[in-house]
VMD Tcl script that builds the backbone (N, CA, C; Angstrom):
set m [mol new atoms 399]
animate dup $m
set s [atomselect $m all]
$s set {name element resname resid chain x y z} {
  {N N UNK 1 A 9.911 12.701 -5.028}
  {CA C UNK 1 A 8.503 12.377 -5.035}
  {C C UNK 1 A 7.712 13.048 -3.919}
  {N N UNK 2 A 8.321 13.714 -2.593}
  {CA C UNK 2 A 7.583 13.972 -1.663}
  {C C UNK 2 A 6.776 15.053 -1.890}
  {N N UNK 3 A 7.470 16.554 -2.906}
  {CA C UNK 3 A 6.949 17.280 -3.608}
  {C C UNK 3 A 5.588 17.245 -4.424}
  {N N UNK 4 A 5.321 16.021 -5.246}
  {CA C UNK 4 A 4.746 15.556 -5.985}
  {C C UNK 4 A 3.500 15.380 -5.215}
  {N N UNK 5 A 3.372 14.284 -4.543}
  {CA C UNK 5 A 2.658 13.372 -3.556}
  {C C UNK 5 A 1.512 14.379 -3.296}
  {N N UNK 6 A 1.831 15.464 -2.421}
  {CA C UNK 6 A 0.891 16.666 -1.849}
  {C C UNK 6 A -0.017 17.612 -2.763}
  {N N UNK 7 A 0.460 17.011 -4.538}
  {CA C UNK 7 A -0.673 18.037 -5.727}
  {C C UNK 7 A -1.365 16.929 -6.350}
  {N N UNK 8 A -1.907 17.714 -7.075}
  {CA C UNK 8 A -3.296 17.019 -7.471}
  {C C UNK 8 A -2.231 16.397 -8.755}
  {N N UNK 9 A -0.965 16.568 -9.571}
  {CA C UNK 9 A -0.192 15.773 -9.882}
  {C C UNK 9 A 0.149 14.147 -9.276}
  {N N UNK 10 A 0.540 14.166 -8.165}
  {CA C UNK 10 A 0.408 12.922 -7.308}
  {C C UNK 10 A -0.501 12.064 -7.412}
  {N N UNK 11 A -2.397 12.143 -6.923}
  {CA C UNK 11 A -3.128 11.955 -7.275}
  {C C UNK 11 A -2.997 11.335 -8.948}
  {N N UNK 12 A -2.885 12.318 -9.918}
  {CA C UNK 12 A -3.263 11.685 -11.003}
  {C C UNK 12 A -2.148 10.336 -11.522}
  {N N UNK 13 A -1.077 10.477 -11.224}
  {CA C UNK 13 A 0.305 9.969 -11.258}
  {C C UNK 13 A 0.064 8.595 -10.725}
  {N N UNK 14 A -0.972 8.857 -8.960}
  {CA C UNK 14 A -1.131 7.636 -8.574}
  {C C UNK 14 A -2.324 6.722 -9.568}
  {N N UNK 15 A -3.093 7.170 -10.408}
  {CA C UNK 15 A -4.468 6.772 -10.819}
  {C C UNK 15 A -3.846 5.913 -11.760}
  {N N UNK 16 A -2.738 6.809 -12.387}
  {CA C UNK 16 A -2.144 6.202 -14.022}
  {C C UNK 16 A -1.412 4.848 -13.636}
  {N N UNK 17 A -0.606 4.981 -12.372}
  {CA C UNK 17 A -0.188 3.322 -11.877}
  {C C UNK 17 A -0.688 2.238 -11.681}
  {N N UNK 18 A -1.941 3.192 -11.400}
  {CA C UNK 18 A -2.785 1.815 -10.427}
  {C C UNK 18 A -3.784 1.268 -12.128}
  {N N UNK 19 A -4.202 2.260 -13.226}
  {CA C UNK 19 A -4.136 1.486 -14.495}
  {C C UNK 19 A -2.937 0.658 -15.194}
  {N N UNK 20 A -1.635 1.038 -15.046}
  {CA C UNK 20 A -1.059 0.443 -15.412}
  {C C UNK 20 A -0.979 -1.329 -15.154}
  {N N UNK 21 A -0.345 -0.974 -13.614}
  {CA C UNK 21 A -0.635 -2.075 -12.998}
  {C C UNK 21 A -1.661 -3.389 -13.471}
  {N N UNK 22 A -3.015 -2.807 -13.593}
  {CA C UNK 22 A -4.323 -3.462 -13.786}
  {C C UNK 22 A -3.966 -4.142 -15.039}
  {N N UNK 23 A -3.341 -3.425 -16.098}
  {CA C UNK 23 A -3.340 -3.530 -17.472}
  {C C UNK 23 A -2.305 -4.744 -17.456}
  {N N UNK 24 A -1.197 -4.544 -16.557}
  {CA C UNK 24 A -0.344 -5.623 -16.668}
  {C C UNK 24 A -0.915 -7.262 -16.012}
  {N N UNK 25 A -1.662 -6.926 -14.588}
  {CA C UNK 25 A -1.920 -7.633 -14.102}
  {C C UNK 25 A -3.102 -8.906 -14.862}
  {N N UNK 26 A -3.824 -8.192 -16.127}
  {CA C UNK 26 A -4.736 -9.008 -17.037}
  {C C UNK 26 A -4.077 -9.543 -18.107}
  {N N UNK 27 A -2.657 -8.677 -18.580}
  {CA C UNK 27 A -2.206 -9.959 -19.301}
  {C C UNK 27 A -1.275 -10.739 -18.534}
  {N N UNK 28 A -0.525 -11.113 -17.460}
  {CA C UNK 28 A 0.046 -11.710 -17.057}
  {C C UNK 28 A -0.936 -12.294 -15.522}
  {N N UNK 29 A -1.791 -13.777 -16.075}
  {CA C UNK 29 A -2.632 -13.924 -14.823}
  {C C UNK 29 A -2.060 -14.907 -13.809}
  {N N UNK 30 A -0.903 -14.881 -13.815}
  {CA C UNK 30 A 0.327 -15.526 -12.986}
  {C C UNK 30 A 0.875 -14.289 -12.199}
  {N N UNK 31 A 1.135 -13.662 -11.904}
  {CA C UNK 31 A 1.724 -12.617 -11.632}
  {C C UNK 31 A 1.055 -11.837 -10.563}
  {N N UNK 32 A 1.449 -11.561 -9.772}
  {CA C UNK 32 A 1.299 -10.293 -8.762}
  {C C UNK 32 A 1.865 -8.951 -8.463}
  {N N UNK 33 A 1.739 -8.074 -8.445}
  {CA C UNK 33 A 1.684 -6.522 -8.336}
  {C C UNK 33 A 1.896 -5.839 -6.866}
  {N N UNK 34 A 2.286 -4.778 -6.598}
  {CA C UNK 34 A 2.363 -4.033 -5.418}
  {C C UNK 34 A 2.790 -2.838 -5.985}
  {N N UNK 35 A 1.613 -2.009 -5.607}
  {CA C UNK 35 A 1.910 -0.483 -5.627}
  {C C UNK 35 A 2.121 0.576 -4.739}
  {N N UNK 36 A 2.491 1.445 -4.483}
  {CA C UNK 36 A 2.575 2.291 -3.262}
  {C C UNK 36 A 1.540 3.596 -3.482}
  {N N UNK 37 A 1.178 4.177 -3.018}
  {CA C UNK 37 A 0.546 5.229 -3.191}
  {C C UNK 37 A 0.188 6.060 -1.827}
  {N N UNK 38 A -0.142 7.511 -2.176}
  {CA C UNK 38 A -0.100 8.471 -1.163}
  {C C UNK 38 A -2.069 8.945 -0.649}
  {N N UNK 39 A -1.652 9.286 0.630}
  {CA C UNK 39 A -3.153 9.522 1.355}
  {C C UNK 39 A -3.818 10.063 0.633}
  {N N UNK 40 A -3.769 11.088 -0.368}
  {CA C UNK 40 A -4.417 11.715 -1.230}
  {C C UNK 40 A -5.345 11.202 -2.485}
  {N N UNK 41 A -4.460 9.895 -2.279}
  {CA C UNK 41 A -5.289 8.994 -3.492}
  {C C UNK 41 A -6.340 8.321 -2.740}
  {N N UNK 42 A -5.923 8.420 -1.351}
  {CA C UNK 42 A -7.220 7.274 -0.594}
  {C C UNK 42 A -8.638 8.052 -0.744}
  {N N UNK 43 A -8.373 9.421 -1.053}
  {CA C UNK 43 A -9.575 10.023 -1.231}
  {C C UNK 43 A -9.956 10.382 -2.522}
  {N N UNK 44 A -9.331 10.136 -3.560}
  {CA C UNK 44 A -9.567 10.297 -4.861}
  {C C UNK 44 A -10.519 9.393 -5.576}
  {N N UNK 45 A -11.558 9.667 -5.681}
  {CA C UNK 45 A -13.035 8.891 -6.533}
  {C C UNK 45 A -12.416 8.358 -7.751}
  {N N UNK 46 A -11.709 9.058 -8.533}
  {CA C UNK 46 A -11.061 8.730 -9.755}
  {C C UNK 46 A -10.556 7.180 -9.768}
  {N N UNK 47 A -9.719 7.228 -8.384}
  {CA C UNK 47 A -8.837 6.179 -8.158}
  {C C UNK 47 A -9.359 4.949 -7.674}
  {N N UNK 48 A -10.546 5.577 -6.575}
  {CA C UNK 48 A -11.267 4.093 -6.770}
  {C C UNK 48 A -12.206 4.097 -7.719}
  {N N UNK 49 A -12.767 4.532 -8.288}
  {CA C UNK 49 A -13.594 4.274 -9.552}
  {C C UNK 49 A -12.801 3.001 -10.137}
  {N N UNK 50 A -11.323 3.308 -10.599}
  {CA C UNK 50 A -10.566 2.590 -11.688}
  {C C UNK 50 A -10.501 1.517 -10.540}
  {N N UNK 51 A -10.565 1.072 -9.598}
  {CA C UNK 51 A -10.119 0.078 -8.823}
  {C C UNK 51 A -11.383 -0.665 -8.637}
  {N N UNK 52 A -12.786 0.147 -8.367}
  {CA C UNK 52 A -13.824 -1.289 -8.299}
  {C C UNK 52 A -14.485 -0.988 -9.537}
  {N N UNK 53 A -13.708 -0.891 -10.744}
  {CA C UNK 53 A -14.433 -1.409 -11.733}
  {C C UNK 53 A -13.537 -1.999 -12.380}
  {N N UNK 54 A -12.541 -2.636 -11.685}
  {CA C UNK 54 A -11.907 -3.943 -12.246}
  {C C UNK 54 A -12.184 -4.851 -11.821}
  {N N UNK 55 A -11.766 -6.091 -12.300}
  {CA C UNK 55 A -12.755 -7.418 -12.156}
  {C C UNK 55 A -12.080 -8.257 -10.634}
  {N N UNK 56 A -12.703 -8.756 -9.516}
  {CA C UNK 56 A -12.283 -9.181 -8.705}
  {C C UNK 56 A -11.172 -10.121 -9.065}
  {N N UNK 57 A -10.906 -10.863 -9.978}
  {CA C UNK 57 A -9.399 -11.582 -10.112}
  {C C UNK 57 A -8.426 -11.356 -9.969}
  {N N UNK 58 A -8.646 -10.003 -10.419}
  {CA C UNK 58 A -7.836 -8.874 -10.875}
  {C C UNK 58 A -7.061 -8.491 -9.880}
  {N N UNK 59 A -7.973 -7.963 -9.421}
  {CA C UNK 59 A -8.043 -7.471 -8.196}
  {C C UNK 59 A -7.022 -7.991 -6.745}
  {N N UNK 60 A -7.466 -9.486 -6.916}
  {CA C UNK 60 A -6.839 -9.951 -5.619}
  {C C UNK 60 A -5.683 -10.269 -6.015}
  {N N UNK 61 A -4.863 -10.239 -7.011}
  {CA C UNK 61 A -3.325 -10.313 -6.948}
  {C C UNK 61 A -3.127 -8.662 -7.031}
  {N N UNK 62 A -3.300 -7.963 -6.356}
  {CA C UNK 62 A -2.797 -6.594 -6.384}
  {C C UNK 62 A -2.506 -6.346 -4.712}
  {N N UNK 63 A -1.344 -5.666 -4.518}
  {CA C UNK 63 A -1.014 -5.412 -3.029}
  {C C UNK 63 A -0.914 -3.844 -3.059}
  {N N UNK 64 A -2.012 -3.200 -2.319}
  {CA C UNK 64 A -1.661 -1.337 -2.199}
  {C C UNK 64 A -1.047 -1.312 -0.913}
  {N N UNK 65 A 0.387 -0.828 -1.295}
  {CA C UNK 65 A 1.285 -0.239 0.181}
  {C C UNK 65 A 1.133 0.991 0.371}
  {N N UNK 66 A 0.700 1.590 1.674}
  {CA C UNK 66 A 0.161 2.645 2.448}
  {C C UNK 66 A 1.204 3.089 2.860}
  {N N UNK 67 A 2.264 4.067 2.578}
  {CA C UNK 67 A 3.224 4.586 3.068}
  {C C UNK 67 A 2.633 5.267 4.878}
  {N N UNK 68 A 3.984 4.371 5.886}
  {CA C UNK 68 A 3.278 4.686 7.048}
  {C C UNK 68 A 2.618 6.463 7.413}
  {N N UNK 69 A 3.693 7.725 6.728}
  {CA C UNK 69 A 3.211 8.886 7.185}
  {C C UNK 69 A 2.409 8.807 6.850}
  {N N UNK 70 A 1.755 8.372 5.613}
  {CA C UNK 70 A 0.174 8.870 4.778}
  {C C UNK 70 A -0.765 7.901 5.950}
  {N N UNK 71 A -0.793 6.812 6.145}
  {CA C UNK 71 A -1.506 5.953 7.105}
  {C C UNK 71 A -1.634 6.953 8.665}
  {N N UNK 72 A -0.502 7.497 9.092}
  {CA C UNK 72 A -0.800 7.890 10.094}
  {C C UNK 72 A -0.609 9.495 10.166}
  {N N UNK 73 A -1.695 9.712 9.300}
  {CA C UNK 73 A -1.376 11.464 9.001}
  {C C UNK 73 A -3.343 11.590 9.181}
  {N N UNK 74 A -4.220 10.312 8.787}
  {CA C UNK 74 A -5.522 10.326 9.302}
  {C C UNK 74 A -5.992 8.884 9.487}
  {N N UNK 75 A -5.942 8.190 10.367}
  {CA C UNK 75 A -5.900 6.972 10.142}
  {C C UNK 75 A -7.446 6.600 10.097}
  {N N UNK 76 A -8.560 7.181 10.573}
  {CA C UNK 76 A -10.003 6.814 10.149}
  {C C UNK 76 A -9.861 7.210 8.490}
  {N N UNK 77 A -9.448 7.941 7.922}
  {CA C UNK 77 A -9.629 7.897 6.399}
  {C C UNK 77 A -8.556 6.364 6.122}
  {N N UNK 78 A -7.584 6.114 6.398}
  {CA C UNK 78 A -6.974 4.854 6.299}
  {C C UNK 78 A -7.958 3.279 6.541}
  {N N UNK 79 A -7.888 3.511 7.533}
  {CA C UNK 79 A -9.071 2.704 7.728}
  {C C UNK 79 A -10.271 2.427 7.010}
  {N N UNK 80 A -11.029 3.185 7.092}
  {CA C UNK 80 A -11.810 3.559 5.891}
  {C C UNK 80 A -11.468 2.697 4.529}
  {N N UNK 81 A -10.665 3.399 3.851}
  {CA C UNK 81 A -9.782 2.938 2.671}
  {C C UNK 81 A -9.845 1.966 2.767}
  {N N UNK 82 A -8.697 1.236 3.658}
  {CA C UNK 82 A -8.524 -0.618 3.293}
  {C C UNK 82 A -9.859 -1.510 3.459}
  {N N UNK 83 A -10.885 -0.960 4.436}
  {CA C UNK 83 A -11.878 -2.012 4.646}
  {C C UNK 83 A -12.360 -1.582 2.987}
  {N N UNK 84 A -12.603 -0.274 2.587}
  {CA C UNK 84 A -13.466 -0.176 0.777}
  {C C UNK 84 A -12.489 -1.059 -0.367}
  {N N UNK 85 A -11.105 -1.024 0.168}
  {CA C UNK 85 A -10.329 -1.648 -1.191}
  {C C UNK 85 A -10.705 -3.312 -0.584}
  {N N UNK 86 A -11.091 -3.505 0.175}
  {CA C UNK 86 A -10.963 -5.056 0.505}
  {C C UNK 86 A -11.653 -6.081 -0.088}
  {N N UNK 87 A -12.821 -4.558 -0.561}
  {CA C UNK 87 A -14.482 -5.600 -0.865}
  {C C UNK 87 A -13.541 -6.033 -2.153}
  {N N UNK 88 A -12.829 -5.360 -2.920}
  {CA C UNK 88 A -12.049 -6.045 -4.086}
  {C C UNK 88 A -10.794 -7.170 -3.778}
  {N N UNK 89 A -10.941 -7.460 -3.051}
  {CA C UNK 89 A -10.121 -8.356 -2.700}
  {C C UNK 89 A -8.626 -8.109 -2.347}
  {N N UNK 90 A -7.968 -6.736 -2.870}
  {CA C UNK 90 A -6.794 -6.248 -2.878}
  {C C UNK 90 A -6.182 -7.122 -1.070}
  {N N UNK 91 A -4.606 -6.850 -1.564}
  {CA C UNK 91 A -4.590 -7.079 0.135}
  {C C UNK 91 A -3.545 -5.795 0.084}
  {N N UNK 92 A -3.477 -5.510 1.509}
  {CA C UNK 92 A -2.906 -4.541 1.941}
  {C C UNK 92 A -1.366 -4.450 3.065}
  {N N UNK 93 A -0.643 -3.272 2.384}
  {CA C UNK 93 A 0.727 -3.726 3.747}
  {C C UNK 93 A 1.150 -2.235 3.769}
  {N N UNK 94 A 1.647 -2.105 4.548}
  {CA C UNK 94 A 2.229 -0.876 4.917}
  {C C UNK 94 A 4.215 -1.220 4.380}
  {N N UNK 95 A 4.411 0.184 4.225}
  {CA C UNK 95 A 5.431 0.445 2.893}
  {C C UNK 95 A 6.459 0.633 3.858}
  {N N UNK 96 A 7.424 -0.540 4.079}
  {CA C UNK 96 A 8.381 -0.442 4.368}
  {C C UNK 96 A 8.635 -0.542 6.290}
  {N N UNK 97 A 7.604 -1.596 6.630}
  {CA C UNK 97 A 7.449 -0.897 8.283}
  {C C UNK 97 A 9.041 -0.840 8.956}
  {N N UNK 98 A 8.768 -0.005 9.793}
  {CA C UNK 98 A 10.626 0.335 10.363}
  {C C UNK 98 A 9.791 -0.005 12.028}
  {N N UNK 99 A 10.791 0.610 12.289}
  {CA C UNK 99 A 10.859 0.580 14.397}
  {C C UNK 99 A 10.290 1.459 14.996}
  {N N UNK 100 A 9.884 1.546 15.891}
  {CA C UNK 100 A 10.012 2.841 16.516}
  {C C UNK 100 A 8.505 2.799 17.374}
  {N N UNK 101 A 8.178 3.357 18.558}
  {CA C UNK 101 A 6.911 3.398 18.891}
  {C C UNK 101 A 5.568 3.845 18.126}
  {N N UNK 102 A 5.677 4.835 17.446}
  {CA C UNK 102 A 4.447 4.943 16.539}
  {C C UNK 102 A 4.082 3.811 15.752}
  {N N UNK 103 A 5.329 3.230 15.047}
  {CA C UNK 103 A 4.860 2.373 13.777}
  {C C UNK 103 A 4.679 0.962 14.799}
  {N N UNK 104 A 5.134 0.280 16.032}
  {CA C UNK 104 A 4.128 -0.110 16.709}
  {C C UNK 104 A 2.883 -0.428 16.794}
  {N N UNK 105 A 2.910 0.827 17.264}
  {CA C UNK 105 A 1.274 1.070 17.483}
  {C C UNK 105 A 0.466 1.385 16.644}
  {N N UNK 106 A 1.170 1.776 15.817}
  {CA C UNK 106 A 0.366 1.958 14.459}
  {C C UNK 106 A -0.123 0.456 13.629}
  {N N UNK 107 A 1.101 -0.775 14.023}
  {CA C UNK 107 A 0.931 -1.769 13.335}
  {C C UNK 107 A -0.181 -2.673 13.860}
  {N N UNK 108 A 0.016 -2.545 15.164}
  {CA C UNK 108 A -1.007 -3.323 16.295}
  {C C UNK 108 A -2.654 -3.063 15.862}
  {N N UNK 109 A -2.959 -2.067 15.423}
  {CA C UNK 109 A -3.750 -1.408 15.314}
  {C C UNK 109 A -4.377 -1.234 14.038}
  {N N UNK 110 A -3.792 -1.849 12.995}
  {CA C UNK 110 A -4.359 -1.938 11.849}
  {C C UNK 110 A -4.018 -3.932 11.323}
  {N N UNK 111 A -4.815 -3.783 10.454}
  {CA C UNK 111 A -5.187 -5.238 10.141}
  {C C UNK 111 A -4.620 -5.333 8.697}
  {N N UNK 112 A -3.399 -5.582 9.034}
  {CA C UNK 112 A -2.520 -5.540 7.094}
  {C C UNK 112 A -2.759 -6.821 6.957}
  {N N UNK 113 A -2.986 -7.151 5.831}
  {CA C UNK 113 A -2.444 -8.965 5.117}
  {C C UNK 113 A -1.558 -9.645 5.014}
  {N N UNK 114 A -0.224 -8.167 4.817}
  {CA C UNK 114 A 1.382 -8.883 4.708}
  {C C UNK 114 A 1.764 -7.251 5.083}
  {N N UNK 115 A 3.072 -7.808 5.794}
  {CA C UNK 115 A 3.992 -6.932 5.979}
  {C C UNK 115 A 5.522 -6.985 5.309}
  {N N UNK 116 A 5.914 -5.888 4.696}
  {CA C UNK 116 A 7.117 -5.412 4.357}
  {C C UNK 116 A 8.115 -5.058 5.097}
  {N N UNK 117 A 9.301 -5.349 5.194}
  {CA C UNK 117 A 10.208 -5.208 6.500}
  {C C UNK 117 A 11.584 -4.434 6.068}
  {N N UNK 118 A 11.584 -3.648 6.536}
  {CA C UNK 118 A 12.448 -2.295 6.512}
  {C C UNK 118 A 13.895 -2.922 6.141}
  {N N UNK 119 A 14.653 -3.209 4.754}
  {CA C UNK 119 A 15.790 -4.048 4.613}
  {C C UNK 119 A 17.006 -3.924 5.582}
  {N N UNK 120 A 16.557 -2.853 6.259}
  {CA C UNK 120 A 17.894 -2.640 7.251}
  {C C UNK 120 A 17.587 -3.627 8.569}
  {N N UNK 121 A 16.615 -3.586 8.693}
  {CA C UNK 121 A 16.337 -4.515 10.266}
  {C C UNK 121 A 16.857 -6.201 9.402}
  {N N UNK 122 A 16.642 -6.823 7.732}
  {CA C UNK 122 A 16.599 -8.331 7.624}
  {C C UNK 122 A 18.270 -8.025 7.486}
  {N N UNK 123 A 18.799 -7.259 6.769}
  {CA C UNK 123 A 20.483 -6.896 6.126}
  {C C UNK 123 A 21.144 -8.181 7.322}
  {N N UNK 124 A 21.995 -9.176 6.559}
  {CA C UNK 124 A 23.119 -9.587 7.213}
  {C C UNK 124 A 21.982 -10.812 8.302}
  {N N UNK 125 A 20.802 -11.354 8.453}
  {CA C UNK 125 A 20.576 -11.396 9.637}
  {C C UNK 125 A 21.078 -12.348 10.259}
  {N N UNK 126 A 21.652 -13.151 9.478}
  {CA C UNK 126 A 22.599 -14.175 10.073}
  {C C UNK 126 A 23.644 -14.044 10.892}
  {N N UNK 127 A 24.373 -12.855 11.047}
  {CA C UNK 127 A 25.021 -12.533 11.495}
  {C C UNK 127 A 25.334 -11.513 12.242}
  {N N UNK 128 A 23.994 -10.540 12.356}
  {CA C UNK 128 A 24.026 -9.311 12.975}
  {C C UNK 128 A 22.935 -9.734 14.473}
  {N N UNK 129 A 23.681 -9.426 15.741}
  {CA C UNK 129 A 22.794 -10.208 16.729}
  {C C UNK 129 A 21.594 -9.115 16.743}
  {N N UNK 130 A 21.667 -7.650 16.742}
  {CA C UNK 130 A 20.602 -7.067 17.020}
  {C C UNK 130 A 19.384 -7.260 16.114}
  {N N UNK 131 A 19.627 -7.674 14.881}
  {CA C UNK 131 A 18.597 -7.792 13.952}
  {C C UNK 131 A 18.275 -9.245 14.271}
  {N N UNK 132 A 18.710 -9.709 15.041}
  {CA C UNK 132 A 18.152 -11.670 15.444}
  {C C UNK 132 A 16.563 -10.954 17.055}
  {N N UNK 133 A 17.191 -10.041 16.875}
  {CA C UNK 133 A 16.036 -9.974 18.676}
  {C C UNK 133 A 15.012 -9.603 17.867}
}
mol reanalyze $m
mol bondsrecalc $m
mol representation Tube
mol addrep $m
């Protein structure tokens, strides 16, 4: 997919999910959604077009995960992004957060709704002391 992500393929690939999604999310109004998608879509009109012209219900059971490189490859266009997807109620998390000083500071620094946790840091945690700190 990393191939993908960087053409205007990606982009459209991401547009067709984020209809899918929508499509599923109106017949099943129990249900919640999470999609991932790449920086390229944060700038794609297409993509929010299809996103605020769905109906706020809709809307707020949908979670867009911001893969951290795409988040921190321009983070005023990130920014940007989540406060415009918000007016729809979407909530937002970053895809998979791991360790490390950037994603830190990267996390401190942005205002997610929910966070996703890298399965290797929860793996075992009962029993693994470093994943208890």
């Amino acid at each position: 997919m990393p191939f993908i992500e960087n053409t205007p393929l990606g982009t459209r690939l991401d547009r067709r999910i984020l209809q899918m999604e929508i499509q599923q999310l109106t017949i099943g109004p129990n249900i919640r959604l999470s999609i991932n998608m790449s920086v390229y879509s944060m700038n794609d009109p297409a993509w929010l077009s299809v996103l605020e012209g769905t109906d706020t219900d809709i809307c707020e059971r949908l979670i867009i995960e911001i893969t951290e490189g795409a988040a921190m490859s321009d983070i005023d266009l990130t920014t940007a992004f989540m406060n415009r997807i918000r007016r729809k109620y979407c909530s937002v998390a970053p895809d998979d957060f791991r360790a490390g000083a950037t994603s830190f500071r990267y996390f401190k620094g942005s205002r997610f709704d929910l966070v996703k946790i890298y399965g290797l840091f929860i793996r075992n945690l009962c029993y693994d002391q470093d994943n208890q700190m």
